[in-house]
C-alpha positions in Angstrom: -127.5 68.9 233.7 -128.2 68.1 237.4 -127.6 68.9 240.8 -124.5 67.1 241.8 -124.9 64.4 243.9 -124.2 60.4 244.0 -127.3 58.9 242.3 -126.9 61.5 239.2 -123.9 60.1 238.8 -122.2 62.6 236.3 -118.8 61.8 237.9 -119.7 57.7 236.7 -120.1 59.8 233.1 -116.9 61.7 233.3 -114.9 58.4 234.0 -116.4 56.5 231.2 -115.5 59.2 228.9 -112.0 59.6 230.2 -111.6 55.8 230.0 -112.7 56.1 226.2 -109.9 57.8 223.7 -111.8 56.9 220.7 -115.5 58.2 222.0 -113.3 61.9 223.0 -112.4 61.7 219.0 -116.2 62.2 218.3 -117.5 64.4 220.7 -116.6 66.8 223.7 -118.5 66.5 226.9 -120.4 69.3 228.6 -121.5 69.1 232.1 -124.3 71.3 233.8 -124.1 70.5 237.7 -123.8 71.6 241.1 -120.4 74.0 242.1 -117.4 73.8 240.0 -115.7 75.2 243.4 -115.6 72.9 246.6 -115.9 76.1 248.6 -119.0 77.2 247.1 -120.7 73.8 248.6 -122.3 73.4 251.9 -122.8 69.7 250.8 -120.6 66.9 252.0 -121.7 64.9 248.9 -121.5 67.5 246.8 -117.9 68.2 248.0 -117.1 64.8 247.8 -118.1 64.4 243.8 -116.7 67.6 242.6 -113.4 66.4 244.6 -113.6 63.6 242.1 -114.7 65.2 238.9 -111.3 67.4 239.0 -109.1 64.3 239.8 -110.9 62.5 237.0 -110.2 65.7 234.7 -106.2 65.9 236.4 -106.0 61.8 235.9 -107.3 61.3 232.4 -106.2 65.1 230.9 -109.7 66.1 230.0 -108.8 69.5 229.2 -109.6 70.9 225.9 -112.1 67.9 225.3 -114.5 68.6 228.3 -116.7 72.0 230.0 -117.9 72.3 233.5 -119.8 75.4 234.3 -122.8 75.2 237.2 -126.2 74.8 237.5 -128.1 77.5 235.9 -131.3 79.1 237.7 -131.9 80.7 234.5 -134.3 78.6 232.7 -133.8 79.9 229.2 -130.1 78.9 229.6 -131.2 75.6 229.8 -133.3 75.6 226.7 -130.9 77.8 225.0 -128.3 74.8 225.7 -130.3 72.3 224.3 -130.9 73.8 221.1 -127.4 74.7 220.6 -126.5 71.2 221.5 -129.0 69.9 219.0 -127.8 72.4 216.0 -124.3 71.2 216.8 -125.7 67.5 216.1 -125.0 66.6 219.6 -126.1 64.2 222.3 -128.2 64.3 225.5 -126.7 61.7 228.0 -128.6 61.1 231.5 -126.6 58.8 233.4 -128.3 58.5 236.6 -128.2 55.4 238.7 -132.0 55.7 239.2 -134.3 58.7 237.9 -138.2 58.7 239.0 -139.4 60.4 236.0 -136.6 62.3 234.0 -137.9 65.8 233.4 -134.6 66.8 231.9 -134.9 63.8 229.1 -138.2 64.8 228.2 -136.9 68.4 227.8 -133.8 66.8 225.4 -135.9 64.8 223.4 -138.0 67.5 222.5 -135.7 69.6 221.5 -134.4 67.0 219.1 -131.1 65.7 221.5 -131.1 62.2 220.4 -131.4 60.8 224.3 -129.3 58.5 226.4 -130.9 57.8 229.3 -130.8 55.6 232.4 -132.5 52.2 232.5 -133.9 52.3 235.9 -136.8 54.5 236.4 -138.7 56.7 234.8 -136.5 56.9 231.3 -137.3 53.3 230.8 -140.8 54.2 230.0 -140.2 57.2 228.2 -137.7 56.0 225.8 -138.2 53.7 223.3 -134.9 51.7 222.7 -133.0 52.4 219.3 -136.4 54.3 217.8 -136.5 57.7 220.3 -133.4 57.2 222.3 -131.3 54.9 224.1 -131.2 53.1 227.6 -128.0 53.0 229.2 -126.9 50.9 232.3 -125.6 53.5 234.7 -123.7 50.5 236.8 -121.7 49.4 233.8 -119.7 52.1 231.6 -118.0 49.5 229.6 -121.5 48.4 228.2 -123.2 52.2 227.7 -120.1 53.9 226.2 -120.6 51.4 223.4 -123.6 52.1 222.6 -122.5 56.0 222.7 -119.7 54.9 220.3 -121.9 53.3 218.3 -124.5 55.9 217.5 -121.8 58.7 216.9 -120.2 55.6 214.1 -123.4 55.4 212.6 -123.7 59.1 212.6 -120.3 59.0 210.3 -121.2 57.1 208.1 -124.9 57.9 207.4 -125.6 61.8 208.6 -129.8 60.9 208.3 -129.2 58.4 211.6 -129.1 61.3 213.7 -131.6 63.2 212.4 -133.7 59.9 212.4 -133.5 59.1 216.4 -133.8 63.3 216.9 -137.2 63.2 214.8 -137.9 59.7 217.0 -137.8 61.5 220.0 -139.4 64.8 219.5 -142.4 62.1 218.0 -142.6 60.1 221.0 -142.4 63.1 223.5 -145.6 64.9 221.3 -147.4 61.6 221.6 -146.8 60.5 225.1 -145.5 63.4 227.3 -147.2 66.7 226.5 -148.8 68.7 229.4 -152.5 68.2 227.3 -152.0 64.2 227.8 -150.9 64.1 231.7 -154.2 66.3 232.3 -155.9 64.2 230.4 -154.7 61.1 231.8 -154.9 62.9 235.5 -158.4 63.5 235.4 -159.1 59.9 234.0 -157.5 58.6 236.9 -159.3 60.6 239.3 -162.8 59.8 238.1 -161.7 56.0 238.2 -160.6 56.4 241.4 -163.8 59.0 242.8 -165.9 56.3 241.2 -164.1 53.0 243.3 -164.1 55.0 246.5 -168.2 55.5 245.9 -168.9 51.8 244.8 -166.7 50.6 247.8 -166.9 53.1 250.4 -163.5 52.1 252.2 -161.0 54.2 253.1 -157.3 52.5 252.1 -154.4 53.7 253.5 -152.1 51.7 251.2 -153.8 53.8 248.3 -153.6 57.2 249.9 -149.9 56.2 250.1 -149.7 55.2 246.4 -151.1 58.3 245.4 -148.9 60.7 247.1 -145.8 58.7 246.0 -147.4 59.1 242.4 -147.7 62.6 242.9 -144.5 63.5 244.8 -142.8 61.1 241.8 -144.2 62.3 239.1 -146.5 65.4 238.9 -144.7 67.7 242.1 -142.0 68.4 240.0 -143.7 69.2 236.4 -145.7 71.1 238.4 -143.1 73.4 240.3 -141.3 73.9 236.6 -144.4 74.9 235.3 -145.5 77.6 237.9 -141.4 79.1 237.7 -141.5 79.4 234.1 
């Protein structure tokens, strides 16, 4: 659930499930990205991966085990999916081969998608290993589908596992990532920082810097999908 470009690499997804007849016995896959249509795309990279997406449906016969439809606008879709998703004992997988915060993980996890999410960035913070999700190396489908596998086998054999990492993540989203504690933590981080700039009385540029990369990273975002909804 993405646009569709190269670093969100949801056509690196698509070929690790095509490659894997044995994870396509447990689950479907259903993407949420970009154009399904090259000629709906002003985008040269966008052209370029939904080019590959439908020679990676043609080359490993995805049909009947996989659903493409496009980005939604509407936001309720997307919350709507996630639920459904979750009554359906799915899985929320984030593949991206780097993801500053991961805004859509936070949304899975609290919605009770057990969470596979990339190891570089943001999700590497967010998700504890094997307790509220799982990290997955983007760069390397022959070591994340595994662990895919793996959690749907458990799943078989003991129906509580899913229900365990679901509760696990809903847990660690209400303790770490509610709008209540990045306020919190915002202010607290601007009174340490009023308070340095009036013991010191230096003007840093490297720190001006940090601080709209922290911003533009982290809180820009949020913010924008808090003033559309």
């Amino acid at each position: 659930m993405s646009r569709l470009d190269h670093i969100k690499n949801i056509s690196g997804l698509v070929e690790w499930y095509g490659e894997s007849k044995e994870l396509q016995k447990y689950a479907n896959l259903f993407v949420v990205a970009g154009f399904i249509e090259e000629s709906l795309s002003s985008d040269d990279e966008e052209k370029e991966q939904i080019r590959k997406i439908h020679a990676l449906i043609k080359k490993y016969n995805l049909n009947g085990h996989f659903r493409w439809v496009e980005k939604q606008s509407y936001k309720n879709f997307n919350g709507e999916l996630y639920r459904y998703i979750a009554d359906k004992k799915g899985i929320f997988v984030q593949p991206a081969l780097f993801e500053a915060f991961g805004l859509t993980v936070i949304e899975a996890m609290s919605s009770g998608l057990p969470t596979f999410a990339t190891q570089n960035g943001g999700p590497l913070e967010i998700i504890r290993h094997g307790d509220s999700g799982f990290h997955i190396d983007p760069d390397h489908g022959q070591i994340s589908t595994p662990i895919i596998l793996e959690f749907f086998k458990k799943c078989k054999k003991d129906p509580d596992y899913w229900k365990q990492i679901s509760q696990g993540g809903i847990r660690r989203v209400q303790e770490r990532f509610t709008w209540e504690l990045y306020a919190s933590r915002l202010i607290t981080l601007s009174k340490i920082y009023g308070f340095w700039k009036y013991v010191s009385n230096l003007e840093r540029d490297e720190t001006k810097r940090y601080l709209e990369m922290f911003y533009g990273l982290m809180y820009r975002k949020l913010v924008d999908e808090y003033c559309d909804n």
